[in-house]
N, C-alpha and C positions, 0 to 999 in steps of 0.2 A: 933259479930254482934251487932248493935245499935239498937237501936228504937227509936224514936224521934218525942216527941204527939208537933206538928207542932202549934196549936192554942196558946199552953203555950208559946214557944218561942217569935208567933205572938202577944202577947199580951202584952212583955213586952220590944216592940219594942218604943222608943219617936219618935212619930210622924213628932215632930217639926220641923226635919229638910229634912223631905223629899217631894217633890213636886207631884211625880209620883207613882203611885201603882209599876211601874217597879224596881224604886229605894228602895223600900217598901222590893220586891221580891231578889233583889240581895244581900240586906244588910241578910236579912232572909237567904239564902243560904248558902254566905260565914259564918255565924255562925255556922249552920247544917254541913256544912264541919270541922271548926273547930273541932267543939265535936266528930266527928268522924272521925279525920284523921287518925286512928290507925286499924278502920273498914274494912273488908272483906266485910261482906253488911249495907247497910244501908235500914231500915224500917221507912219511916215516917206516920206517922197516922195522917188523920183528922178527926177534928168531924165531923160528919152525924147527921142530922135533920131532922128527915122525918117526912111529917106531922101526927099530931095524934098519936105521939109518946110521951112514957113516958119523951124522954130525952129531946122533943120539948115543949113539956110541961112546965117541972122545966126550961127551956133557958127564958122563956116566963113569968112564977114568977120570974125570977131574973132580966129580964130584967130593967134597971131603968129608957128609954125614948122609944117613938115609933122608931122601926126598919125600916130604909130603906133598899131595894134592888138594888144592883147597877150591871150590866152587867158591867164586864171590856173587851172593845173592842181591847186594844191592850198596850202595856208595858208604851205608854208615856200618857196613860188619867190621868188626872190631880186628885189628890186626892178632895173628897167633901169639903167641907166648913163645916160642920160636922162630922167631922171623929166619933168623940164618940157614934156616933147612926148608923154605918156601920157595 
């Protein structure tokens, strides 16, 4: 069995060359598969933020600009024009 904390991966993905959250999400996958091609299951964990929480908290001193929220509608919406604040 694998585990796989899904933000770490997400985070040290370059942005640069992708247009769409989809391609964002396929590239993210095919790694997750990588690392565990050998796996029976696969576990991936996200982080959880809930408000008024310790861990939302320290997200929130660490942060270094203000946070948007962005609803993704569907695989081909275009990435922001500020990724670094998503």
């Amino acid at each position: 069995m694998d585990i796989l904390e899904f933000m770490s991966y997400a985070r040290n993905v370059s942005l640069d060359k992708f247009k769409t959250f989809g391609q964002i999400v396929e590239s993210l996958w095919k790694t997750l598969q990588y690392h565990s091609r050998n796996a029976y299951r696969i576990d991936i964990i996200f982080d959880l933020y809930l408000d008024n929480s310790i861990k939302q908290s320290a997200g929130v001193r660490r942060q270094k600009r203000m946070l948007i929220d962005i609803i993704i509608s569907n695989s081909n919406q275009l990435l922001p024009a500020k990724m670094d604040c998503f």
